[in-house]
LOMI-155450 format. One line per field, with one value per residue: x, z, y of N, C-alpha, C in turn; chain. Coordinates in steps of 0.2 Angstrom, whole numbers, plus 5000, padded with zeros to 4 digits. Atoms other than C-alpha are relative to their C-alpha. Example, Ala and Ser with C-alpha at 12.3 -4.5 7.8 and 13.67 -1.06 7.14 Angstrom:
n_u 5004  4996
n_w 5000  4999
n_v 4994  4994
ca_u 5062  5068
ca_w 5039  5036
ca_v 4978  4995
c_u 5004  4996
c_w 5000  5003
c_v 5006  5005
chain A  A
This chain:
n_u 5007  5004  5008  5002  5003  4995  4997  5001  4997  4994  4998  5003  4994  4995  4999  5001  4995  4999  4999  4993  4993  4997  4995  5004  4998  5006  5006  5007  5005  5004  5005  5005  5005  5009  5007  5007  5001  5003  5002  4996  4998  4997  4992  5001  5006  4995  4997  5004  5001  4996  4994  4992  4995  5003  4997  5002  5006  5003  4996  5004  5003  4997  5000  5008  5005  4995  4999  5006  5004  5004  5002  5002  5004  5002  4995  4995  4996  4994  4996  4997  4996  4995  4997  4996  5006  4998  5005  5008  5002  5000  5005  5002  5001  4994  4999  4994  4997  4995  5002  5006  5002  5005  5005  5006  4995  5003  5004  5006  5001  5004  4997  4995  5004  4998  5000  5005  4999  5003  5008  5001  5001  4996  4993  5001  5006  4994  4997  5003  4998  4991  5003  5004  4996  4993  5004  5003  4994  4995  5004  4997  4996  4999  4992  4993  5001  4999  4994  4996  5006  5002  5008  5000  5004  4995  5001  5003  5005  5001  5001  5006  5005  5000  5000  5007  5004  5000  5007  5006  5001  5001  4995  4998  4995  5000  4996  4998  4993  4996  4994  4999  5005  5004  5007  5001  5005  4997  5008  5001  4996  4996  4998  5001  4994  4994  4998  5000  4992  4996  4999  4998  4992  5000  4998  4996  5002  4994  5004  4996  5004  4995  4997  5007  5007  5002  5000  4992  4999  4994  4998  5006  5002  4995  4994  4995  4999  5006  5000  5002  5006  5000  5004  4996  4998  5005  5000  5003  5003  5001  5006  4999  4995  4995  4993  4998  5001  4995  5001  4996  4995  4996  4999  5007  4997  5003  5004  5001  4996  5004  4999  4996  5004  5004  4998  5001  5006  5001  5000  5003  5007  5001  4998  5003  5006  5006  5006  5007  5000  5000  4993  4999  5002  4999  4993  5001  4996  5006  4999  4995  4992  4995
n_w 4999  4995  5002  5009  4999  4999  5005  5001  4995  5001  5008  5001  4997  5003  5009  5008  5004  5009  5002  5004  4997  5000  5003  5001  5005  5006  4997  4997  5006  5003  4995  5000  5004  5000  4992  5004  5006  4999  4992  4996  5005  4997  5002  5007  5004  5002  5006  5007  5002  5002  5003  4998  4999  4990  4992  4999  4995  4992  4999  5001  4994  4992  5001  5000  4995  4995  5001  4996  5006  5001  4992  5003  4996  4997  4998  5003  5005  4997  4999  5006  5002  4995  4998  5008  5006  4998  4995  5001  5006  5005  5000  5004  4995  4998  4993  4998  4999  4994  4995  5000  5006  4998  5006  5005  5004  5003  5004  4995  4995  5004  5005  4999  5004  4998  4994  5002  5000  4993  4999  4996  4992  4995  4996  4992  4999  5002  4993  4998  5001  5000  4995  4998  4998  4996  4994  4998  4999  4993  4996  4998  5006  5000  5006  5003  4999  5008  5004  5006  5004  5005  4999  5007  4999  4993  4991  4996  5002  4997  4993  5000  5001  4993  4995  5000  4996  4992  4999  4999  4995  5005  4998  4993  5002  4991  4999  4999  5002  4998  5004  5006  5001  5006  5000  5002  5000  5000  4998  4996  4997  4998  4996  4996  5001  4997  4994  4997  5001  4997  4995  4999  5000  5008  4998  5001  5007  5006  5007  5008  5006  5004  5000  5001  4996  4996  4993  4998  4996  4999  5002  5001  4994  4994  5001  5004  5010  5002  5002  5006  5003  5006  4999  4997  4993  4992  4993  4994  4993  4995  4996  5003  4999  5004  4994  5003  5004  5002  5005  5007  5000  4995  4993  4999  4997  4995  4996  4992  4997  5000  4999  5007  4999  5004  5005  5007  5000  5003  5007  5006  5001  5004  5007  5000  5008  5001  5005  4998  5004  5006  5003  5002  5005  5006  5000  5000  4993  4996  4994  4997  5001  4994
n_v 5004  4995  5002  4998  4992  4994  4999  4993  4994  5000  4998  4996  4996  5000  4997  5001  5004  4998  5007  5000  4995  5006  5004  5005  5005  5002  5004  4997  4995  5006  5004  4994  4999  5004  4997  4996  5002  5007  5000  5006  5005  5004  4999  4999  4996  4996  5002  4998  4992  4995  5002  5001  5005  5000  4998  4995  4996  5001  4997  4994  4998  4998  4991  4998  5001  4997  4995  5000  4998  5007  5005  5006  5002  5003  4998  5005  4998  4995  5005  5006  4996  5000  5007  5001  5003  5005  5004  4999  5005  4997  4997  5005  5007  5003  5002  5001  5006  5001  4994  5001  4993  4996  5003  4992  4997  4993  5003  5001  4992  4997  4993  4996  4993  4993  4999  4995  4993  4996  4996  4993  4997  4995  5002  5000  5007  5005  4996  5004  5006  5003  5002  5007  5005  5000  5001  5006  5004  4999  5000  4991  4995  4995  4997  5004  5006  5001  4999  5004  5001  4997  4998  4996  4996  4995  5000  4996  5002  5004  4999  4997  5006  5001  4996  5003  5007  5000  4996  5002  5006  5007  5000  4995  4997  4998  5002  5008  5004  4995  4999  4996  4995  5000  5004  5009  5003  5007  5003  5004  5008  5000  4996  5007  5006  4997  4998  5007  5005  4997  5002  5007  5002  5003  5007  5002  5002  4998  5002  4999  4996  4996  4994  4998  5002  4994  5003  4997  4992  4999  4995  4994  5001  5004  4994  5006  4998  5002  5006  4998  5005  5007  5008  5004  4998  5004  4997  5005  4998  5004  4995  4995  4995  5004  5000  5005  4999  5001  4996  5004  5005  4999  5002  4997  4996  5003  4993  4998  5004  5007  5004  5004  5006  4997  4997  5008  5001  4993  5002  5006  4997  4995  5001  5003  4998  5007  4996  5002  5006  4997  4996  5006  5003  4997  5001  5007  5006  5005  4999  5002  4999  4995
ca_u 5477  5463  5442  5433  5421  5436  5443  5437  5443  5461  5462  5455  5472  5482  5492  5487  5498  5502  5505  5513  5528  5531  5547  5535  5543  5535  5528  5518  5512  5506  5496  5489  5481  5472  5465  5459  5454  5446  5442  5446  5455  5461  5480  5475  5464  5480  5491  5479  5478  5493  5504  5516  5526  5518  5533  5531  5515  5518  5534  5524  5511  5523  5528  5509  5506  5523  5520  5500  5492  5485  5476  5469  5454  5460  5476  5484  5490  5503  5509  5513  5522  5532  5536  5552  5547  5557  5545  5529  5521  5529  5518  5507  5506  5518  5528  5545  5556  5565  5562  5544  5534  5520  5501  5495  5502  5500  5489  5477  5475  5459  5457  5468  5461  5466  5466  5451  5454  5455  5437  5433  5431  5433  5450  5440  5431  5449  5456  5443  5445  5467  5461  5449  5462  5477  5465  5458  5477  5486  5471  5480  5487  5498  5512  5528  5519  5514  5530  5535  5517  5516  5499  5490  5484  5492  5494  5486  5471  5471  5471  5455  5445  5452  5447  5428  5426  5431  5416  5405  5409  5415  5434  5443  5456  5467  5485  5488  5505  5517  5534  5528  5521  5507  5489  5484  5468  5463  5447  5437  5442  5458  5460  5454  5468  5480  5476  5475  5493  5500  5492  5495  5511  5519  5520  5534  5527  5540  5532  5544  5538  5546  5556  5538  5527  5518  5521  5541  5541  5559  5567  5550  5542  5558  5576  5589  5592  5577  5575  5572  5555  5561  5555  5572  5574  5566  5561  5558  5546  5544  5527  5527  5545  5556  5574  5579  5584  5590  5595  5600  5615  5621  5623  5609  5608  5601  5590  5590  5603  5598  5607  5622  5610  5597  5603  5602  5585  5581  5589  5581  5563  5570  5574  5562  5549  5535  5527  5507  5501  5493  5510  5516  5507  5507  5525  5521  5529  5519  5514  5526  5540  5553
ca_w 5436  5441  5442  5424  5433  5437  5421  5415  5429  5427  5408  5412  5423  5410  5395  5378  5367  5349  5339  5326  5339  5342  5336  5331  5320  5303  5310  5325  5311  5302  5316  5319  5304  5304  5324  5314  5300  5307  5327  5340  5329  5334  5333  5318  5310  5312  5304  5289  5289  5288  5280  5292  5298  5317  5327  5319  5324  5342  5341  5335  5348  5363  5356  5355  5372  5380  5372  5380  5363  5363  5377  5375  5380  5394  5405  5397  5383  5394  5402  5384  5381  5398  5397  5384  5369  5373  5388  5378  5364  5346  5338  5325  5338  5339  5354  5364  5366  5382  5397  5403  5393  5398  5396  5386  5373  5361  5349  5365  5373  5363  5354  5353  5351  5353  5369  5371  5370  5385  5391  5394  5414  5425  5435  5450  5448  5444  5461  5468  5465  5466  5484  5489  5485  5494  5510  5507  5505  5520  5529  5536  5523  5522  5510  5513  5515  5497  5489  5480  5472  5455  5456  5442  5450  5461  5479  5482  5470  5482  5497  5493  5488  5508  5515  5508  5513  5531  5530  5526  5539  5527  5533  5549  5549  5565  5570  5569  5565  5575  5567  5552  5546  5535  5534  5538  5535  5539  5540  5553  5557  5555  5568  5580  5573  5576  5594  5597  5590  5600  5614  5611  5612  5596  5594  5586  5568  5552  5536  5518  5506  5490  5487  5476  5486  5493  5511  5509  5519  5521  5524  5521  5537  5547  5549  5537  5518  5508  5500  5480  5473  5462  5462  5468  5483  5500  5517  5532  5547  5563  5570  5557  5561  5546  5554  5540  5521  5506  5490  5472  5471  5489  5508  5517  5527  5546  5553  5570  5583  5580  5591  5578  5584  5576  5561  5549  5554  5548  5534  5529  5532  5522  5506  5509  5491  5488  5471  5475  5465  5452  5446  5448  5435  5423  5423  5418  5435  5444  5461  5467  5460  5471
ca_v 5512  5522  5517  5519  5531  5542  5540  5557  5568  5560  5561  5577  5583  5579  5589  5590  5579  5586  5569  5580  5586  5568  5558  5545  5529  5526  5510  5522  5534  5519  5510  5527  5533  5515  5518  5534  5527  5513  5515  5499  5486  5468  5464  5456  5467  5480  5468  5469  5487  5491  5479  5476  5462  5457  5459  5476  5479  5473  5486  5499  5497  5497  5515  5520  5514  5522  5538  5536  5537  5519  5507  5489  5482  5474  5475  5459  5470  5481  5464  5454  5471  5470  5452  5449  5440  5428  5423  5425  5413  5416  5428  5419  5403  5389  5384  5387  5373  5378  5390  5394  5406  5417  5410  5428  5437  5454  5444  5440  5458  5460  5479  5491  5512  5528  5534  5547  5567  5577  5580  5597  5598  5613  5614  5615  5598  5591  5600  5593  5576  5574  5582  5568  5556  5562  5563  5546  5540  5547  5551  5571  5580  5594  5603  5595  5579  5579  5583  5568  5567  5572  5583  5588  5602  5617  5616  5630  5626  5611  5618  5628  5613  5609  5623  5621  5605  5610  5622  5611  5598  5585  5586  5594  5606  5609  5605  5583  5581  5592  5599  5605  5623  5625  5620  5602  5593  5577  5565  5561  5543  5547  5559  5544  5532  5544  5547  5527  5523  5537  5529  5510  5500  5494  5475  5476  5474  5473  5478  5481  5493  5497  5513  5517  5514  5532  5525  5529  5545  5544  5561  5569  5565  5558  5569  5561  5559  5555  5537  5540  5533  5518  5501  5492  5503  5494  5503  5493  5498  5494  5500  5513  5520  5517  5509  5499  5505  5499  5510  5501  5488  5497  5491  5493  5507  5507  5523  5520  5511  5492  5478  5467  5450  5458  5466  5447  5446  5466  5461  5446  5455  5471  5462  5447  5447  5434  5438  5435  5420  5429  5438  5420  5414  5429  5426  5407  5400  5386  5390  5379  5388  5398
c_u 4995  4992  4999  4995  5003  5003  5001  5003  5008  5004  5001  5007  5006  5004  4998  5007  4999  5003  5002  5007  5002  5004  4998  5006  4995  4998  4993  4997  4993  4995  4994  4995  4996  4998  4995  4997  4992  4995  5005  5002  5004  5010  4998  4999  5007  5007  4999  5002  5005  5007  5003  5001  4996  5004  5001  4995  5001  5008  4997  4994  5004  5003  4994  5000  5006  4998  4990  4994  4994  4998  4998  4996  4999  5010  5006  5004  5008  5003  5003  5004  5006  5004  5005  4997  5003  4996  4993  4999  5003  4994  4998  4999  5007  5003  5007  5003  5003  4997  4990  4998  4991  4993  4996  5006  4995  4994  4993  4996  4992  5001  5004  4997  5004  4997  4995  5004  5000  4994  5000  4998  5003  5007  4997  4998  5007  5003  4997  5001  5008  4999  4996  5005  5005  4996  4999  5006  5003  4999  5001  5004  5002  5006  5005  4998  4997  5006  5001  4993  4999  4992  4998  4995  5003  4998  4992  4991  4997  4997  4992  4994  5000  4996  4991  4998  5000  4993  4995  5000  5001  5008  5002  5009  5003  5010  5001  5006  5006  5008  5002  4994  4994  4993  5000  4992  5001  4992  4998  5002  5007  5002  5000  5005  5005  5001  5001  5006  5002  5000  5003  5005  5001  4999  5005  5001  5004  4994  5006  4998  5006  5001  4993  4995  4996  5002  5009  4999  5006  5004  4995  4997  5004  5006  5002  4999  4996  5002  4998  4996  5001  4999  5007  5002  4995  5000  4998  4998  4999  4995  5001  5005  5004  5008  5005  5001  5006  5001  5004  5003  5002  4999  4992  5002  4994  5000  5002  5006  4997  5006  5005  4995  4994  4999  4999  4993  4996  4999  4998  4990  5000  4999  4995  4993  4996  4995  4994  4999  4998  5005  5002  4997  4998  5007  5001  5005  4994  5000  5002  5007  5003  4997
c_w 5003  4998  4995  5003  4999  4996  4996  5003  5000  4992  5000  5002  4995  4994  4996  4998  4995  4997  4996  5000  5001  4997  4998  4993  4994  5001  5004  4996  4996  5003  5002  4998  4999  5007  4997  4995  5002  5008  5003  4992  5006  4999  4994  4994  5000  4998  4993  4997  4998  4997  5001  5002  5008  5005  4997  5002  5008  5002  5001  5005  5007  4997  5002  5008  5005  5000  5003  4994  4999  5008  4995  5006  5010  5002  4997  4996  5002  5001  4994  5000  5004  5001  4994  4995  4999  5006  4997  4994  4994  4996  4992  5000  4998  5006  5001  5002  5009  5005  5003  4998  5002  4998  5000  4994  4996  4996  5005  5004  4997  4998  5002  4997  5003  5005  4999  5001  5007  5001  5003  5008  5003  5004  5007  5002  5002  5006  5005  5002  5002  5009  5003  4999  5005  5007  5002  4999  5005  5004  5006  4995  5001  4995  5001  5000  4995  4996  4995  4994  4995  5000  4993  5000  5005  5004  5001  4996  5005  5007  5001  4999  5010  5005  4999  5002  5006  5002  4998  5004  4998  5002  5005  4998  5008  4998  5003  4998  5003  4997  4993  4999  4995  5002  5000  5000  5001  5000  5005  5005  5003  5008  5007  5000  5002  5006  5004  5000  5004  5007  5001  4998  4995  5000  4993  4989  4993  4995  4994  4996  4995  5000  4996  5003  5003  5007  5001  5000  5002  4998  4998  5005  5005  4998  4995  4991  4999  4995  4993  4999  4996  5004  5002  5006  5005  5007  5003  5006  5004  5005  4998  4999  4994  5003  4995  4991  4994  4989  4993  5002  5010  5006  5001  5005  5007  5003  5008  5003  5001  5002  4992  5001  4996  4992  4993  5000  4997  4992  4996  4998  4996  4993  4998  4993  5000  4996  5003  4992  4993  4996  4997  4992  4994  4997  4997  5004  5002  5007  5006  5000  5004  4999
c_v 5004  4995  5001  5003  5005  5000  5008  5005  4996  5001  5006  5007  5001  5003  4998  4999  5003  4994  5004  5002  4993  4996  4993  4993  5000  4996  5003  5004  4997  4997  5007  5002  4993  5000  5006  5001  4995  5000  4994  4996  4993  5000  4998  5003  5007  4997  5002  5004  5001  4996  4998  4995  5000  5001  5009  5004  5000  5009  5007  5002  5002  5009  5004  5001  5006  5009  5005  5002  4994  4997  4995  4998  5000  5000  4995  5003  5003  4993  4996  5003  5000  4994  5000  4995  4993  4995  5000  4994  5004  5003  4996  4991  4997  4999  5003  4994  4999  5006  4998  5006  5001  4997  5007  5002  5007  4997  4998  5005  5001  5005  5003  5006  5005  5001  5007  5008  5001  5002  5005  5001  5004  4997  4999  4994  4996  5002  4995  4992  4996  5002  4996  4996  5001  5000  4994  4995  5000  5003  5011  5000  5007  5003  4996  4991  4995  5001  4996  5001  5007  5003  5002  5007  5004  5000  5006  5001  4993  5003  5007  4998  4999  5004  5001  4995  5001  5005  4998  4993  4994  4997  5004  5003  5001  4999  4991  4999  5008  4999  5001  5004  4999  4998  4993  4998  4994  4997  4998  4996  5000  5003  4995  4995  5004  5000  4992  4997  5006  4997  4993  4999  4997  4993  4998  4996  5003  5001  5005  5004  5002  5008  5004  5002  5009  4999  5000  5006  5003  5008  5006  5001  4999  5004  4994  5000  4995  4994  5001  4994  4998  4995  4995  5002  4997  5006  4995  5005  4996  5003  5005  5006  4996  5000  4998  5003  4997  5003  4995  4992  5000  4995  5001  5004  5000  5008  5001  4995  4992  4997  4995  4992  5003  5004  4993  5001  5008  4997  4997  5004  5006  4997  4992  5002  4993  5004  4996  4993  5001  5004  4995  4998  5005  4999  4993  4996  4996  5001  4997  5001  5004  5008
chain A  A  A  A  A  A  A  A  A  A  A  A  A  A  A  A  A  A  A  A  A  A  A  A  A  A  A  A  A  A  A  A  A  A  A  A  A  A  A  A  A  A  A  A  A  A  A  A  A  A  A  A  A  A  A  A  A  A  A  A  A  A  A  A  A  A  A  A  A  A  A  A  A  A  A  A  A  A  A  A  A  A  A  A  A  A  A  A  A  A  A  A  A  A  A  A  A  A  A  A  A  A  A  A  A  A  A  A  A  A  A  A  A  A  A  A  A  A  A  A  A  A  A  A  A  A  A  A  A  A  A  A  A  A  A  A  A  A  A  A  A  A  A  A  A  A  A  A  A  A  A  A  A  A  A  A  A  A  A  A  A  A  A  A  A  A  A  A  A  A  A  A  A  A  A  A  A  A  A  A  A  A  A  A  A  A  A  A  A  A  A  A  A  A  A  A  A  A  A  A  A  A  A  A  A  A  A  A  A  A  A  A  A  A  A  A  A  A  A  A  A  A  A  A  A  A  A  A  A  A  A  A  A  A  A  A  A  A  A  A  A  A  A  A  A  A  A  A  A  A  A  A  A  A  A  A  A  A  A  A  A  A  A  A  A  A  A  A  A  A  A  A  A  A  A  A  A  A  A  A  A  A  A  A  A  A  A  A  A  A
């Protein structure tokens, strides 16, 4: 998910696709030549065109969209795609008999187009830009501290963007994070948060993050074997120290020397979830459900 201002400069990072090295199904071939035939089309309107069967068109879109060929108006479309079809409205209306079933679906996504060409932008602009966010993410920056982050753009093209901005006053460069070599930059502000949590006392504040999350620093920032970026692994902090970790199916595993009275309550705040209300109700639960 990115702004649609900055849509240009991250399309712009991105490989050139050849659509005829792709393993494409006859279905996605199909749906293809009518987006280039035609432009946007509705779900319907790519029923039409191309003849097929509706649960093959919604089959052939989730190809499209996985292989990043296609979009749709409006975020609903990836959601109807992610939800089983078994939770959604059958396609061509009618109802479920049992369970509870999603209130959207592929039929409702609005259009559906071919994803725009790479715009021609310099590499510098695009440099540019993946620097300004890594700064405006985690406020100092430096080499081992981006590692996991897939960049679309070499370090060291990065780090050249950094080193102008520092000479025009826009970013400061110096040493803020002691126990690793290399250049760091950082912003302003930050530099002031930094010097405040070194001085003030923690109050003992849990917060969970998925193993996704950017803010698992595990093993990159902290001694110890690194926590792999998927979505069912958890970290837990405590005033910014990770103490608490939990990988896959496993145990959960504990960083620092934590008290056995204390250890249930860890655990309950590691593995504690509460979708947001709006997820709720994509899912078609009632916000009184568990």
């Amino acid at each position: 998910m990115y702004r649609r201002d900055r849509g240009e400069i991250w399309r712009a990072g991105l490989p050139e696709v050849d659509v005829t090295t792709l393993p494409l199904s006859s279905t996605g071939k199909a749906l293809l030549a009518a987006f280039e035939a035609r432009g946007a089309l509705f779900f319907g309107d790519l029923v039409n065109a191309t003849g097929l069967l509706r649960t093959e068109v919604e089959k052939g879109l989730a190809e499209l969209v996985a292989w990043g060929l296609v979009s749709s108006d409006s975020f609903a479309g990836l959601r109807a795609l992610l939800v089983p079809s078994d939770r959604r409205r059958p396609l061509g209306g009618g109802y479920r008999r049992r369970g509870r079933i999603a209130p959207f679906g592929v039929e409702t996504a609005g259009r559906w187009a071919r994803t725009h060409a790479r715009p021609p932008i310099p590499d510098e602009q695009i440099a540019e830009a993946i620097a300004w966010q890594l700064v405006r993410r985690y406020g100092v920056v430096f080499r081992r501290l981006v590692q996991r982050e897939t960049l679309l753009a070499p370090w060291r093209d990065i780090l050249r963007v950094y080193r102008r901005l520092e000479a025009r006053g826009e970013i400061r460069g110096g040493r803020f994070v002691g126990g690793f070599s290399g250049e760091q930059y950082a912003l302003p502000e930050a530099i002031g948060l930094l010097r405040s949590t070194r001085r003030e006392r923690g109050a003992d504040e849990l917060i969970a993050v998925s193993g996704a999350d950017p803010l698992n620093l595990v093993g990159i920032l902290t001694p110890g074997e690194a926590v792999a970026a998927i979505t069912s692994n958890r970290v837990l902090y405590r005033d910014g120290v990770p103490i608490v970790v939990k990988e896959g199916e496993g145990k959960e595993r504990f960083l620092v020397d934590v008290p056995a009275e204390e250890r249930d309550l860890l655990r309950g705040a590691l593995l504690r979830r509460r979708p947001a209300p709006l997820v709720r109700t994509y899912l078609g639960k009632s916000k009184a459900a568990g």
